[in-house]
Phi, psi and omega in degrees: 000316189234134208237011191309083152280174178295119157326125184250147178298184144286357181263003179279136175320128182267028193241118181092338190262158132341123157256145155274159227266035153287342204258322163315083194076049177260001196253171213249164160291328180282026158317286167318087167346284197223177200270008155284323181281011177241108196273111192293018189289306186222018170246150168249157166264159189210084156326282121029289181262010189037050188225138183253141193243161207277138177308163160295159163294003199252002156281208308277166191271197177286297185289357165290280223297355195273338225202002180249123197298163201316328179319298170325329142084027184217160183223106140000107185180113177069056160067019180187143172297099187242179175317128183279153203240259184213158200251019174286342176259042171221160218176130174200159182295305219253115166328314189282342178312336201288332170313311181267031193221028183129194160301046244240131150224187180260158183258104188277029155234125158310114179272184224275345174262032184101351197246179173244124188295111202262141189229201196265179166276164178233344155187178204283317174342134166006268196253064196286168198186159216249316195182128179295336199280122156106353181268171183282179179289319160291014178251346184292036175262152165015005170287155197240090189287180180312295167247095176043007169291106185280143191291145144204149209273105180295060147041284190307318189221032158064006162251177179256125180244168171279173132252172171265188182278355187249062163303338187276325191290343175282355203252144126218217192316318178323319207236060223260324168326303188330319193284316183295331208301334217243002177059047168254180173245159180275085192268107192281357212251321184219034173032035184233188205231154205216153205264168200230125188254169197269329188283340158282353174270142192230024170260154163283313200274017158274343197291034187266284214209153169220128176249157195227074202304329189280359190256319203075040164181157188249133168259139156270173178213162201235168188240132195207125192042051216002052185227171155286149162171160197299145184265153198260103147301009158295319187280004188298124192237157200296351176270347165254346228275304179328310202251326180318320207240021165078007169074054162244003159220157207232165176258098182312090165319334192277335182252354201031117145202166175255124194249120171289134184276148199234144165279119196301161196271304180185186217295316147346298218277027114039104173245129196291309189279025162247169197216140126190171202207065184212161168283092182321303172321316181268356143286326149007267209277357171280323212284315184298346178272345170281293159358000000 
C-alpha cells in the first residue's frame, strides 16, 4: 500500500526526471482546491464545507481497500474495509498483503497458524525488511533490507541473499531469472543483465513507467515517433497536467506550472499547492507487472 520515500523539493526541474515513487499518484485529498481536482475513486467533495475529504473505509471493496494509500488510513480486516489500527493486529496468508494495509511489512516466517505475520516498517522503501538472511522464498522478491540491499532468492544455496545497489552489473548467465526481479534487462548477447531505461523498451504498450528497485524511483516514459522515451513534464499544460503525469502533478495557478505533489510530514501538515487523489498501490503494482 505505501510507497512513502524521501521527499525531493518542488523546486527540481520537472523536465525528464525520476520520480520516488511516494510521488507517484502521491498527494492526499485535502490537497485538492476546487471540486473538479476531488477524484471520486477515493475523495468526497462536502458541499457544506467546499472541501474535498477522505472517503470512510467502509466504502471501499477488498480491492480498492488493498491499494490506498496510508493517508486514508484504512485496512483490509474480517471481510471489510475498516480503520486501520497497528499494524502487529494483522496477519495474511500471502506476505505482501502486510505492504498494503498500512505502515506494515511482513515477518517472512509463517507463524503457527500459517500466516504471516504484519510489523511496523523498518525503512522506507516499496517492500522494506529488517534483513534477508532467513526469510522464506516467497518473501525473497523485490524486498529492501535497511541498507538499500535488495533480497534476492539464490537458486544454487537455496537462500535469501542481500544484493548491492549496483545489481544489474552482478548477474550473468546463472542468474538470467534474476534479472526483470532487479528491473534489469537479459543481454543474450553478452550474458549480463543490464540496467533498463524507457529508451530500451522497444513495444508501445511496455512504454509506461521503468522502476528502478535499487534507486527506489520510478520513470515514466511516452512512445513518440515510434521509439520510448523519458517523458517531458514541461510539456504538460493545466488541462493536461493531472491524468498526463499519472496524477502526479497538479497545476499550480499561482505559478501556472505543472508541480509534482509532495506528501504532507503528517496530518497538519498540508501543502495547498499540491494535489493528489490516486491510489499509490495501484501504480505500484501496475509498474512491478511491467518489470
Amino acid at each position: 500500500m505505501k510507497l512513502f520515500l524521501i521527499l525531493i523539493s518542488l523546486s527540481f526541474s520537472i523536465q525528464g526526471i525520476s520520480l520516488k515513487l511516494n510521488q507517484v499518484g502521491g498527494c492526499t485529498c485535502a490537497m485538492a482546491s476546487v471540486q473538479t481536482e476531488c477524484i471520486p475513486s477515493t475523495c468526497d467533495w462536502d458541499t457544506t464545507t467546499s472541501k474535498c475529504i477522505n472517503k470512510s473505509c467502509d466504502k471501499f471493496t477488498m480491492e480498492m481497500c488493498d491499494q490506498l494509500p496510508d493517508y486514508l488510513k484504512c485496512a483490509w480486516k474480517d471481510n471489510s474495509c475498516q480503520t486501520f489500527t497497528k499494524c502487529s493486529d494483522y496477519s495474511y496468508s500471502d506476505g505482501f498483503k502486510c505492504f498494503r494495509v498500512g505502515p506494515c511489512q511482513a515477518i517472512f516466517k509463517k507463524n503457527t497458524a500459517g500466516l504471516y505475520q504484519c510489523t511496523d516498517k523498518t525503512n522506507d522503501s516499496m517492500h522494506s525488511i529488517d534483513s534477508c538472511i532467513g526469510i522464506d522464498q516467497e518473501g525473497c522478491i523485490e524486498t529492501v533490507q535497511n541498507d538499500g540491499k535488495v533480497c534476492y532468492w539464490n537458486p544454487n544455496t537455496s537462500t535469501c541473499e542481500a544484493w548491492s545497489n549496483s545489481a544489474c552489473s552482478n548477474f550473468d548467465n546463472t542468474a538470467q531469472s534474476a534479472c526483470p526481479k532487479f528491473s534489469c534487462d537479459y543481454n543474450t548477447a553478452t550474458g549480463k543483465c543490464t540496467t533498463r531505461t524507457c529508451n530500451t523498451i522497444a513495444i508501445d504498450t511496455a512504454c509506461t513507467m521503468v522502476w528502478d528497485i535499487t534507486q527506489q524511483v520510478a520513470t515514466q516514459c511516452k512512445w513518440a515517433n515510434s521509439n520510448c522515451m523519458e517523458f517531458d513534464y514541461a510539456t504538460l499544460t493545466q488541462s493536461t497536467c493531472l491524468m498526463g503525469s499519472n496524477l502526479s502533478y497538479k497545476w499550480n495557478s499561482s505559478t501556472s506550472k505543472c508541480e509534482v505533489c509532495v506528501q504532507p510530514k503528517n496530518d497538519e501538515d498540508t501543502d495547498d499547492t499540491s494535489f493528489t487523489i490516486q491510489i499509490q498501490g495501484l501504480f505500484a503494482l501496475l509498474i512491478f507487472i511491467i518489470i
